[in-house]
Each structure stands twice: as C-alpha cells, then as structure tokens.
N, C-alpha and C positions, 0 to 999 in steps of 0.2 A: 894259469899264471903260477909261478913260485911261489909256494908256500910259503919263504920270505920273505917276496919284497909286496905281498899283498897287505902285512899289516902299516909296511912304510908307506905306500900309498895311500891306504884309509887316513892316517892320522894325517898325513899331509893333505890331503883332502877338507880334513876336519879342522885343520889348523887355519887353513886357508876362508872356510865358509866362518869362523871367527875373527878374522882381518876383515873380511868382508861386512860382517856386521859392525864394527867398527868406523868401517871406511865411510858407512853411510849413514850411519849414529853421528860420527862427527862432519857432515856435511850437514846435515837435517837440524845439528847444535848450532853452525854455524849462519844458516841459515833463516833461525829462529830469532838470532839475536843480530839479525839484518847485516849479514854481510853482501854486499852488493857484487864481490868477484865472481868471474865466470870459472867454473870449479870442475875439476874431472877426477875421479880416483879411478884406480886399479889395485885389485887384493891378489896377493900371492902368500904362500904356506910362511914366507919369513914377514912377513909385515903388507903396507900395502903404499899407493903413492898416489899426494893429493898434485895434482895438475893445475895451475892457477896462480897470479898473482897475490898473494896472503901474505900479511905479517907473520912470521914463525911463532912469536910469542901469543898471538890471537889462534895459531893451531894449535901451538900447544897448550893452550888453554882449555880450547875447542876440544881437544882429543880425549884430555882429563877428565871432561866432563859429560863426554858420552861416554864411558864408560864406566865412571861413578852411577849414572841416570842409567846406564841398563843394568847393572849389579843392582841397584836399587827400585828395580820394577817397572823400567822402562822399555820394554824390547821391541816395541813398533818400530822406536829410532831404528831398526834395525833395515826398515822397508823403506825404500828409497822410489821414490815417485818417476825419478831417470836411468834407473838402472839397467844396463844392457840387457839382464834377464827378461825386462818387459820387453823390448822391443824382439829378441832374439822368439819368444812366445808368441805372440803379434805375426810374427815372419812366418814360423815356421804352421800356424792355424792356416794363414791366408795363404801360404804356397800349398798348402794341402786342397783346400777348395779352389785354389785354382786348377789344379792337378784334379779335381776331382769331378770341375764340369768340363775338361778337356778330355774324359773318357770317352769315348766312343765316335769320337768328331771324326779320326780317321786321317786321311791323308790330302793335302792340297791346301793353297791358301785361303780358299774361298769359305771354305768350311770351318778353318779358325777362326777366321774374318769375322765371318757370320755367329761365333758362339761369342766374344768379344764380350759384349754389353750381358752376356749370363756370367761369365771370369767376372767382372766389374763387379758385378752385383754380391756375386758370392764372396768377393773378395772383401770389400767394403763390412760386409755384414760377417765375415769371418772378423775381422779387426775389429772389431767394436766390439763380437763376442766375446772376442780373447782377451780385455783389458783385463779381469778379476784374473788370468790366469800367471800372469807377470808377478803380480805383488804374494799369489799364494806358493809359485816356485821359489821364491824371494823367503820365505816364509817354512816352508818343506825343504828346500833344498839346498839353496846357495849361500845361507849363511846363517848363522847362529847366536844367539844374543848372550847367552851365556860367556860372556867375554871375561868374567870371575880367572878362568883357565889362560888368561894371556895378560903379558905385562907388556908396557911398551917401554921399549931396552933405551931407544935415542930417534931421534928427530935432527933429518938434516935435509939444508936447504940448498940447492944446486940453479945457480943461474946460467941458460944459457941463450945471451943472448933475451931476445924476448918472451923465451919460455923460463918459467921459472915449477921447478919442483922439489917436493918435499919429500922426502923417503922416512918412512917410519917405521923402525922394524919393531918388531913386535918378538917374545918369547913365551914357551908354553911356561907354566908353573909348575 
C-alpha cells in the first residue's frame, strides 16, 4: 500500500471504532433509561446513524451522556449486546465447523446427507462457543471508548416516510 494513504486509513479506521463506541454507549443510555423504540445504528469515520423512531431531543440527550459516562469511566457502554460484530463472529466460528465436518465427505448427495446431523451438531455448539467472542472483538477491535478525541459537531433528523433517521456527525479534536 502507499505509504500515504496508509496513515489516512488507520486514523479513519480509528476514527470510525470511536463513532462506534459511541453509537452503542448511547443506545445502551438509552436503553437504560427505558426507551421502548426499536433502534439500529451504523458508525462510519465521520459520525454514525441511529435508525428508529426517537425524539431528537431524547438523542440528543442520550448522546451527551454516553459520552460524558465513558470520559468518566464508563467504557462497557461501549459493548453492545446487538452489535453486528457478534453476530458476524457467531457466523463466521459456525461456517468454519461447518466447513470443517464437511472435510473428507467427498462427493455425492448421499454422503452429505449422511454427515448432516455432525454439520448440526458442530454448528450449534460452534455458536454457543462463540458468544464471548463478539463482545471481546467489540472490545479489541471495533470500537473504542476513548471518545475524550471526538466531539459531536450536529445531530440531524431525516424523516422518510416511516423510517425515521438521525445522522450524528462527530469530529476528531
């Protein structure tokens, strides 16, 4: 890769697993303090986007205050108990022990047929092992609580229709 555009990458990388903890800091705030809407975010390097029916002024409450709470020693907010990375983990254990009692099966349907209830078995008990591995890549990799290094710039709300979204953009400091 160019020796240029590798340090752009990283920090967009880095910029991005900080929206991210965010995104899930104030979902986990919001949901603390009982909000009953069905809620989805997305993080990207400039900010990130809460999906769901929410009053703006209850996000932006919400948003303020996940990020005062992880500045102030709260970074679990950061792990979010739905986050794609669990399931994307989860996925990618269990297609491996799938793939991995389909070795040697060979050719024909009878013979997959037959391995069936071992795929099942492995798979089942790959997924189960793999829960701890979602919130520790959650945790290692995909986002960052140190949210101290990001300000959020504006909050704006887009109705369309019966979706309703909130774009939050976020800046480094």
């Amino acid at each position: 890769m160019n020796e240029r555009i590798l340090p752009v990458v990283l920090s967009a990388a880095q910029t991005t697993r900080l929206n991210h903890a965010l995104e899930h800091a104030t979902l986990n705030v919001l949901a603390r303090h009982g909000v009953q809407a069905r809620l989805a975010g997305y993080s990207e390097k400039n900010g990130f986007f809460i999906l769901g029916s929410i009053d703006s002024e209850v996000l932006k409450t919400a948003v303020d205050e996940a990020r005062e709470r992880m500045i102030h020693g709260e970074p679990g907010l950061a792990i979010h108990e739905k986050c794609g990375t669990n399931y994307v983990a989860a996925g990618a254990v269990a297609g491996f022990a799938a793939w991995l009692a389909m070795l040697g099966v060979g050719a024909g349907w009878r013979r997959k047929l037959d391995q069936l209830p071992t795929v099942m078995m492995l798979v089942t008990l790959a997924t189960i092992l793999a829960q701890p591995l979602g919130p520790f890549l959650q945790k290692e990799l995909t986002t960052d609580p140190r949210v101290d290094a990001i300000r959020v710039v504006s909050i704006t709300r887009y109705d369309r229709g019966a979706l309703v979204v909130h774009r939050i953009r976020t800046a480094r400091i």
